[in-house]
N, C-alpha and C positions, 0 to 999 in steps of 0.2 A: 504493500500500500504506500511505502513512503521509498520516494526513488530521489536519485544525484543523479545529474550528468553536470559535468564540469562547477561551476557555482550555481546553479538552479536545484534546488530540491522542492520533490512535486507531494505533496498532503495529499492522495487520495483514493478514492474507491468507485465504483462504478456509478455512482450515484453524485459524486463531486470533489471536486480538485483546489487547493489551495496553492498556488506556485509562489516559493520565494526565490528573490534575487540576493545575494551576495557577493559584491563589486567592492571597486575602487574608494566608491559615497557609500559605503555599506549597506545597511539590509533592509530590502522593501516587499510588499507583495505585490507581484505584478498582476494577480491572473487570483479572483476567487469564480469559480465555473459551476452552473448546474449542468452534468453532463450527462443527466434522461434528457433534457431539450436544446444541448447547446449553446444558452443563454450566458455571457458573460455578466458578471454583478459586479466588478472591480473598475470603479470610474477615475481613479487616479492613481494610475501604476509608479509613480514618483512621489512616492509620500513615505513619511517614514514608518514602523511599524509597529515604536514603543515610544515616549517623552516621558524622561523625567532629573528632578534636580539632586545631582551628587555634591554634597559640600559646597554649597550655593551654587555651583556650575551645571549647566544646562545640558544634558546629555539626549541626543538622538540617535535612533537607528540609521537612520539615512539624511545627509544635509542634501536640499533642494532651495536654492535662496531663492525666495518670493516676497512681492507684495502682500501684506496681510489686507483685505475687503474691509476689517473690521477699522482698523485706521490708518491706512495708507502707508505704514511704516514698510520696512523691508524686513523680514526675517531671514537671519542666517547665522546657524550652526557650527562651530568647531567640529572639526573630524577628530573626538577623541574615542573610540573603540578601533580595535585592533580584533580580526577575524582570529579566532585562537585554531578551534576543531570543532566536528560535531560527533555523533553518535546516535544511533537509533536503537531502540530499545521495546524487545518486543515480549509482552504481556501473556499470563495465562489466559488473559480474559480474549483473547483476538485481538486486542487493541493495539497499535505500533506509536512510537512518539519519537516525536525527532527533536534531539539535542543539538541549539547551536550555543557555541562558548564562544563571549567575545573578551575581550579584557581594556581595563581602562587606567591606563596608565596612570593619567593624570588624579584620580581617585582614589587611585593603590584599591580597585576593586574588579572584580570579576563579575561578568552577566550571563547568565544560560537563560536560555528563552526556550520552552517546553512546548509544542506541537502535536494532541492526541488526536489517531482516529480510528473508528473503527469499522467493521467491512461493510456494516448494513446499513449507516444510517450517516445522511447526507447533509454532513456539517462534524464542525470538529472541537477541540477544545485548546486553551493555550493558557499560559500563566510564565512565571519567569522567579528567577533565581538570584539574588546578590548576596554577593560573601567580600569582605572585608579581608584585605591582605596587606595591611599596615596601618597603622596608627586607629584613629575613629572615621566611620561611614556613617553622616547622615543623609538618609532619604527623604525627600519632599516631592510635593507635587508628580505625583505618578500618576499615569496614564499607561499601563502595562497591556493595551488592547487599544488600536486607533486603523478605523476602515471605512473607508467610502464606498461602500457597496449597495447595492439596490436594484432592486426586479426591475427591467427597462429605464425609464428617465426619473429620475424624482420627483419631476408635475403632476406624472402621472401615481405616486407613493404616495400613501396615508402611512403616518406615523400613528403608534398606539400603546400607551404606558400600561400599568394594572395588567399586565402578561394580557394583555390584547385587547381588554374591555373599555377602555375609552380612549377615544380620540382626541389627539391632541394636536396640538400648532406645526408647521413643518420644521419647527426650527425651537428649540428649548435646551435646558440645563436641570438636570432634576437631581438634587443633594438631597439624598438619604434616602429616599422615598417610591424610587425606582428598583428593581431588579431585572427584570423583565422588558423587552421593549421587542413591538412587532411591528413589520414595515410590510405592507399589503398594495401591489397594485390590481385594481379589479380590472384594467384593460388588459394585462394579461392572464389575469387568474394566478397568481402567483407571489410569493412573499418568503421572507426571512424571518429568522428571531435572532437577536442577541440578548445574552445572560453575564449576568454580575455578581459574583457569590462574596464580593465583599460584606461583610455584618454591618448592619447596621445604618447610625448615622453617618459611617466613614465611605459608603457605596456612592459613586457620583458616574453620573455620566455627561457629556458636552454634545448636543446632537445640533450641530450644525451643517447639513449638507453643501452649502454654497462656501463652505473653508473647506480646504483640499482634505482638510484632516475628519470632518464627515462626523462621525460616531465614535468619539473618543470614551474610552471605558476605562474608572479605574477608581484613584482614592479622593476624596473631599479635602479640596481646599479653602472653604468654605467654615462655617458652623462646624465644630465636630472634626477638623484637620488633622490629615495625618501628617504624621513624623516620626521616623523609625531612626533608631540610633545604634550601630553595630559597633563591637571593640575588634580589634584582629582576630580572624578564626572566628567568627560568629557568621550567620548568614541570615538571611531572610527570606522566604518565597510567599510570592503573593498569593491571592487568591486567585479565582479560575474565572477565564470570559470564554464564553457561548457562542456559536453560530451553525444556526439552521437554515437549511434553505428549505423550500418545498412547494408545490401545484397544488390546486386546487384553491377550494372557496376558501375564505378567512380562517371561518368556524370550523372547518372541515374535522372530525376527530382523528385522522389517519394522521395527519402532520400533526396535528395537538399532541396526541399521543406518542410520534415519533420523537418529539423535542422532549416530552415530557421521560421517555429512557436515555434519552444522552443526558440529560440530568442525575438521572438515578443511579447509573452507571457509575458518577463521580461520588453519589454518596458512603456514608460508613455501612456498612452491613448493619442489616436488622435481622435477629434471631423470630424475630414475630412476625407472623403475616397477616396478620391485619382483626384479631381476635376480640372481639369486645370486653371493653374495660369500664368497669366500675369505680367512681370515687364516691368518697364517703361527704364533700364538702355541702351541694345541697340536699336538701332543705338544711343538714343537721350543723353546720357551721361547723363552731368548736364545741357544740354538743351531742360528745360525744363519750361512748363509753364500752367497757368487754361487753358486757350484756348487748349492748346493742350490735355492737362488730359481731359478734358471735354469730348472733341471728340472721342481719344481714349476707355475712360470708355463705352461711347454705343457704339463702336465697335465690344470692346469686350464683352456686353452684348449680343446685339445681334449675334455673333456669340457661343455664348454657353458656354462662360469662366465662371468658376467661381470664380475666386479671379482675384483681380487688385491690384498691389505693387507699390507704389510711392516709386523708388530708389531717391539714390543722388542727390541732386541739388534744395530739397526744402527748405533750409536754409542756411544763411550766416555765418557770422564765429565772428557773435555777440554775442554769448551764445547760439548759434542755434535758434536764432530768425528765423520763416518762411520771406523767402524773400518777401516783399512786390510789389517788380516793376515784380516779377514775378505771383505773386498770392495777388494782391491786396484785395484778400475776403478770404485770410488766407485759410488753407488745408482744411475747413471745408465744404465748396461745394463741393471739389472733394468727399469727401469722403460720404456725402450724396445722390450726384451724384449716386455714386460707390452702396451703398446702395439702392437706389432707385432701381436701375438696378437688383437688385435682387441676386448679387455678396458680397463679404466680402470685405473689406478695408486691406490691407496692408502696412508699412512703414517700409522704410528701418530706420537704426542708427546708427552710430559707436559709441563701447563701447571702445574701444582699445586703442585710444591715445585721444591729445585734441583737435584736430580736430576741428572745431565748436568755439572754444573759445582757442584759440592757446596762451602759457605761462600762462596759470591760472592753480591754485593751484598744485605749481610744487614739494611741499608737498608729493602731489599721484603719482607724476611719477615713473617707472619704473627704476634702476638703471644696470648698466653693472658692471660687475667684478673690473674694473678700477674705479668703483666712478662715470661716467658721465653718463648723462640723456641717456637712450634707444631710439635711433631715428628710426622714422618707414622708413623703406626704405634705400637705396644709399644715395640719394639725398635730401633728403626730410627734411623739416622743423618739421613738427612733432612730438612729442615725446610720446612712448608709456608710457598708464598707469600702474599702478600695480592693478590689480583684487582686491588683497588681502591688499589695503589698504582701509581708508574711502571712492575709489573713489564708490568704490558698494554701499555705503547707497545713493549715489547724481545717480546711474546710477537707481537702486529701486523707489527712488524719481522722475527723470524723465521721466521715462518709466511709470510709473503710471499716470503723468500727462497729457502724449502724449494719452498712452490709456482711458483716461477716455475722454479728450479734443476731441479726432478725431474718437471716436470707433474704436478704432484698434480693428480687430478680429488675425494679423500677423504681429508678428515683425521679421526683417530680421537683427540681429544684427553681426554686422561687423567689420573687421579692427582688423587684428593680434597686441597679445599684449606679448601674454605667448612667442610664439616663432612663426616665419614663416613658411608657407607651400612651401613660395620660396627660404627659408632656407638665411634672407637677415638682421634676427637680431637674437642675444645670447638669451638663453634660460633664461628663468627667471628674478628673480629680487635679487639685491643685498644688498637693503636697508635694513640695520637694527634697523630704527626707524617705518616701519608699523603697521597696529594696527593687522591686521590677518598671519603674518608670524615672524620669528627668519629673517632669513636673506637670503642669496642663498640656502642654503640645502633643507629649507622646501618651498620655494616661488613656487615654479610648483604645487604639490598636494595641499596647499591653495590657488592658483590661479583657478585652474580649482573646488577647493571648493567654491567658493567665486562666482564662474561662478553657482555654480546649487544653490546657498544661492539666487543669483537674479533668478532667476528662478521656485525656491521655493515658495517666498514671493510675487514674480507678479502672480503665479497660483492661491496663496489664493486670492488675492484681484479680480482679472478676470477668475476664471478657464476654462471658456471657450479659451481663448488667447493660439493661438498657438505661441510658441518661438523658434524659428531658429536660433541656432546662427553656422553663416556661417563654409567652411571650413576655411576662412582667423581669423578667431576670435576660429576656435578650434585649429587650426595651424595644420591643417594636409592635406595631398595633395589629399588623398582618404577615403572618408568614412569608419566607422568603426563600431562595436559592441558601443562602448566606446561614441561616436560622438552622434548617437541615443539614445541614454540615457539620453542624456542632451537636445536634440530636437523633437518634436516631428514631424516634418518636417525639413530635415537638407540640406540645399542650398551647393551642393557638388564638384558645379566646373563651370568655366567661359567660360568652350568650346562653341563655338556659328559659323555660318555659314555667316558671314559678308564677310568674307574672303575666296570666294571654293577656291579660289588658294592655299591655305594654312590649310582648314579645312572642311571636306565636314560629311555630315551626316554617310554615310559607319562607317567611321573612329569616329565619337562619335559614334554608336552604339557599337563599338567594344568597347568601353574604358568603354559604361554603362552595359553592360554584366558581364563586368569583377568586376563594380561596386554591381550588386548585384547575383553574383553566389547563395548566401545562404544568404544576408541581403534581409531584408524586402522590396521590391520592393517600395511600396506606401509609406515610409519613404522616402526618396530619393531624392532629387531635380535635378537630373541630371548633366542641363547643362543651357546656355541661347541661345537654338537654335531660329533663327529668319522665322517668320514666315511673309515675303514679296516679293515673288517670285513664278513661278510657280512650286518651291518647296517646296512650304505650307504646303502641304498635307502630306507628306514623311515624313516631317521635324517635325509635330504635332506628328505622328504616332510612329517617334525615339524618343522623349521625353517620350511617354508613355511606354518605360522600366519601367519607376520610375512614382511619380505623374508629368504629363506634366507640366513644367516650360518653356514656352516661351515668347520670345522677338519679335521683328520687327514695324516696322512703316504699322501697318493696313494698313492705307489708301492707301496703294500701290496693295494692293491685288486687283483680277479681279473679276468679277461677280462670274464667273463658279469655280473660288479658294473659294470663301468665303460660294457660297454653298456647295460644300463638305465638309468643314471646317465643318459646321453650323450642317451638316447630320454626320460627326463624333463626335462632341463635344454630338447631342442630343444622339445619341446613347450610347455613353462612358455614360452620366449623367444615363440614366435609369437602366445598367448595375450596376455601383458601388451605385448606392442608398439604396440599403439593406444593402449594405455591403464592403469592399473592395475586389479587385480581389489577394486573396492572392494567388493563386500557379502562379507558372509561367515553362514555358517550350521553351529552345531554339530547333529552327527545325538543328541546324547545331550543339547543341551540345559546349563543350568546347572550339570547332574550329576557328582559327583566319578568318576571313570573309576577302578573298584578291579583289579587282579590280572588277576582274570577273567572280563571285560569287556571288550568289542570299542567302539572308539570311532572317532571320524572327523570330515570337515568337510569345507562344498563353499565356494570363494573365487570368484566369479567379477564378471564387468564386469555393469553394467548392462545391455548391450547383449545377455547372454544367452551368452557365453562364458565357461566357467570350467575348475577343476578340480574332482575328488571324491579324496579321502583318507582311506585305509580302514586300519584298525587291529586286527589278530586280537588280541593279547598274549597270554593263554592262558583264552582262551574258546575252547570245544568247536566252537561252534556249525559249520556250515559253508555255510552263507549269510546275509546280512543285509540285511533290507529297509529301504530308507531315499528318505526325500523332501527335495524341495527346496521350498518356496513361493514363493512370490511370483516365477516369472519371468516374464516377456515370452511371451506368446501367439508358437505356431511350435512345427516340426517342428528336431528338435533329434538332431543323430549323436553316440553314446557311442564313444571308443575308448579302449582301454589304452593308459597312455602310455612303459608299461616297454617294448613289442611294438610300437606302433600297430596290432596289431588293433583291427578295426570289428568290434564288439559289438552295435549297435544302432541304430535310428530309434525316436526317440518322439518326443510331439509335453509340448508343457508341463503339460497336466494329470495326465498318465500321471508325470512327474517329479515333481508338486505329492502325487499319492495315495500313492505308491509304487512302489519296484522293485526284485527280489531281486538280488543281486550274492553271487553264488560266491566264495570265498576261492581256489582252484584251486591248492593245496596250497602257497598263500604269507603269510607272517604280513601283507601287505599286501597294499594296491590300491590303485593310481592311475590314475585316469580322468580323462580330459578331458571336457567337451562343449561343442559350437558348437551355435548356431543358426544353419539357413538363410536 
């Protein structure tokens, strides 16, 4: 897949080709190609292919001196990289990545710029390398991904932020708030994606097509700035940028889906495929107790869960002593309980402030701009920690003790530090006596360092342990590239149905849609819809956008709720046990789902097994016809999976065209299908 001839090395697979140059002016890409149509996307072969600042000096891949559009100045470049060697390096996964090393005299640093691809799917990935080879390397202002590319002209291109869901200007700068950006033209039917797995508020992108430099990708210069600061023999590697190409409509699920495995590809392994999981947080808050764990845990055993989360409320504010007047036999019943039952153990934590031990070691606190302690909240007593000080070796330290003590198999770690998703404290830390950062400049990128160093270190000692650390402890409102990276399961948001007066299932389904257009469905923890009503069933069936994550007091449920429950959970488990259901397909499409509108979505494996999830809300209608594309050729059995009744034999085209589904006087439907 990755080939040289003389200084050309070509990125590609039958489905498309990335060609770099390496010359005289150093390194450009000439040539990004979709080669099922021919179509060249690369509109300024003379651009360079990374910017960024070495020890206040301005380093480029390629000098090209131009007038800048923006104020008429002239730009022009020093030639300080030096073409070292490459290497290519090829993968169990299939995948090939090509190493180019360049070196930079003038920095006393080195650069490798990283190039993955793999055979089936038509776009690549890339990221880069610096390491420090004498005295200090600081990094600024990076742009480690910079392309002018585009389906035909760009008059004819719609730009599209929110991984595709809204449209936005031809031309913008989006700091922190972006990951995702799709470029669509409808005169050809065809479009790109680029991705940014930077975390956080430090994700920026520059999308101006009328500068040579087009779609620059990389770190925030901006609110939230990066700064990386290296000693000799240290290095850094950035995060990962994205690109897809693909035919068809916008919406289409075949490219959604396609973008959506070159993402997953890059993530960490998940030992789970996608199992329904229980917390304990609504309705019971911090009320909470053995007795009541107890009972819950076979609740949810017997109706098919498979994980159970002790949130909040099982320790005091003694050094997080377990509460004794509430669980006089310590967490460790529950959690054998929880085992027994054939389930995984979960615990929530907060890493983010000191919560649990309130004014201790005020050393590790977080600072504000002004000098004073970071308080979490308005109102709130609490003071945020700094990641990136000692408090990560005592946060290493007692997450090891909890998972070894309790068998965690899931921790839920919690409690904004870096900055809020409620947007209710300053970004960073301003200490300049911590042991992992300088001071405010660098405190974010070592902070969210500091966040995957615990995460690193509890993988080796448990590797099995999935790590969650929440949206409130990534500080960000919506999931992202960036977020999964760091979780293997990522808890995405507290929308929950305690309240239909103010939050009904419709209206989360709309927001989890929106949540994985093109992420990884089965990463995703949705929401904490509650499940004790006789909108149980609905309310299980909205959670499974992502892996189901629900809430509610069991014991409220009725006989004829908790059998269907019990006939959907067994069916989801035998469905995802080979595998997870990675494609996913909405029947309504991009479309906002209003009132009175029936909506839905089919999840299944590639292999031609899935589910269908059907939605009345208060549409009349009383049937609805709905298709699936792109399955696997085969005779395929429809059954309900609230009944197991067998509904049907169809074979894949009959699925691809359409097929009417009755409501049968239920605001839902859940169907499974296999294939023979």
């Amino acid at each position: 897949m990755i080939s040289v001839k003389d200084n050309r090395f070509r990125i590609e697979n039958d489905l498309f080709l990335r060609e770099l140059l390496v010359d005289a002016d150093g390194l450009r890409t000439v040539s990004v190609l979709n080669k099922k149509n021919g179509r060249e996307y690369e509109k300024h072969p003379d651009e360079t292919d990374f910017l960024v600042n070495l020890n206040g000096q301005t380093v480029a891949s390629f000098n090209n001196p131009q007038v800048h559009v923006l104020d008429g100045n002239k730009v022009e470049y020093q030639k300080l990289l030096v073409f070292s060697d490459y290497q290519i390096i090829r993968e169990e996964s299939g995948s090939e990545i090509l190493e180019l090393c360049f070196l930079c005299p003038k920095a006393d640093a080195r650069i490798k710029l990283y190039y993955q691809i793999y055979p089936d799917l038509p776009g690549c990935i890339k990221w880069m390398k610096f390491e420090c080879l004498k005295g200090e390397l600081h990094i600024s202002r990076l742009f480690f991904e910079i392309l002018n590319t585009c389906p035909g002209q760009f008059v004819d291109a719609e730009f599209y932020k929110k991984q595709g869901a809204v449209l936005t200007s031809p031309f913008f700068a989006a700091c922190g708030d972006e990951d995702i950006i799709q470029v669509h033209n409808f005169k050809l039917n065809e479009g790109m994606f680029v991705g940014n797995s930077v975390p956080g508020p430090l994700r920026y992108y520059m999308v101006y097509p009328h500068w040579k430099r087009g779609t620059s990708c990389g770190y925030s210069m901006s609110s939230g700035d990066f700064n990386k600061y290296l000693k000799a023999g240290e290095s850094f590697t950035t995060d990962k940028a994205y690109i897809y190409l693909y035919e068809g409509s916008k919406d289409d699920s075949s490219h959604l889906n396609g973008f959506r495995e070159l993402i997953r590809r890059s993530l960490p392994a998940c030992p789970d495929h996608g199992g329904v999981m229980y917390c304990t947080w609504q309705p019971f808050m911090k009320n909470i107790n053995e007795e009541l764990l107890l009972d819950l845990a076979n609740r949810a055993a017997d109706l098919g869960f498979s994980w159970f989360v002790v949130d909040d409320g099982w320790f005091t504010g003694d050094n997080w002593q377990v509460d004794q007047e509430k669980f006089p036999n310590g967490l460790e019943v529950i959690s054998e309980r929880v085992r027994a039952n054939g389930m995984k153990f979960g615990l929530w934590f907060n890493i983010g402030t000191d919560y649990g031990a309130l004014g201790t070691h005020p050393e590790d606190n977080a600072l504000t701009s002004h000098g004073t302690r970071k308080r979490f909240g308005i109102s709130s007593d609490y003071t945020c920690r700094c990641l990136a000080s000692k408090h990560r070796e005592f946060l290493i330290e007692k997450l090891s003790q909890l998972a070894k003590q309790y068998n965690v198999d899931y921790f839920k770690l919690d409690f904004s530090s870096i900055l809020s998703p409620y947007g209710m404290t300053p970004y960073g830390c301003s200490a300049t006596t911590h042991k992992y950062h300088h001071d405010l400049s660098d405190s974010i990128p070592e902070q969210y360092a500091s966040m995957m160093h615990c995460r690193n270190e509890l993988k080796k000692r448990f590797p099995s342990l999935v790590i969650d650390f929440s949206f409130e402890t990534f500080g960000t409102e919506t999931p992202s590239i960036g977020a999964l990276m760091f979780s293997e399961l990522h808890h995405a948001s507290n929308m929950n149905t305690l309240k239909p007066e103010i939050l009904n299932a419709r209206k989360i389904r709309n927001t989890l849609y929106n949540y994985v257009t093109v992420l990884p469905n089965e990463r995703i923890l949705g929401s904490l819809i509650c499940l004790q009503n006789d909108k149980a069933a609905e309310n299980l069936l909205t959670a499974s956008v992502g892996t189901p994550l629900i809430a509610g007091d069991l014991r409220l449920l009725s006989e004829d709720t908790k059998a269907e429950i019990k006939n959907i959970c067994k069916n989801l488990n035998q469905l995802i046990a080979p595998g997870v259901l990675s494609e996913f397909h909405k029947f309504k499409g991009g479309k906002y789902i209003e009132y009175d509108e029936w909506d839905g979505f089919a999840r299944y494996a590639r292999n031609g097994h899935g589910i269908i999830s059907l939605f009345r809300n208060e549409d009349t209608c009383e049937t609805v016809t709905i298709a699936i594309p792109n399955l696997p050729e085969g005779s395929y059995t429809l059954k309900d999976m609230a009944n197991n009744e067998c509904i049907a034999t169809l074979d894949a085209s009959e699925l691809a065209s359409g097929i009417a589904v009755k409501w049968q006087g239920n605001d839902y439907r859940a169907l499974a299908f296999s294939r023979k």
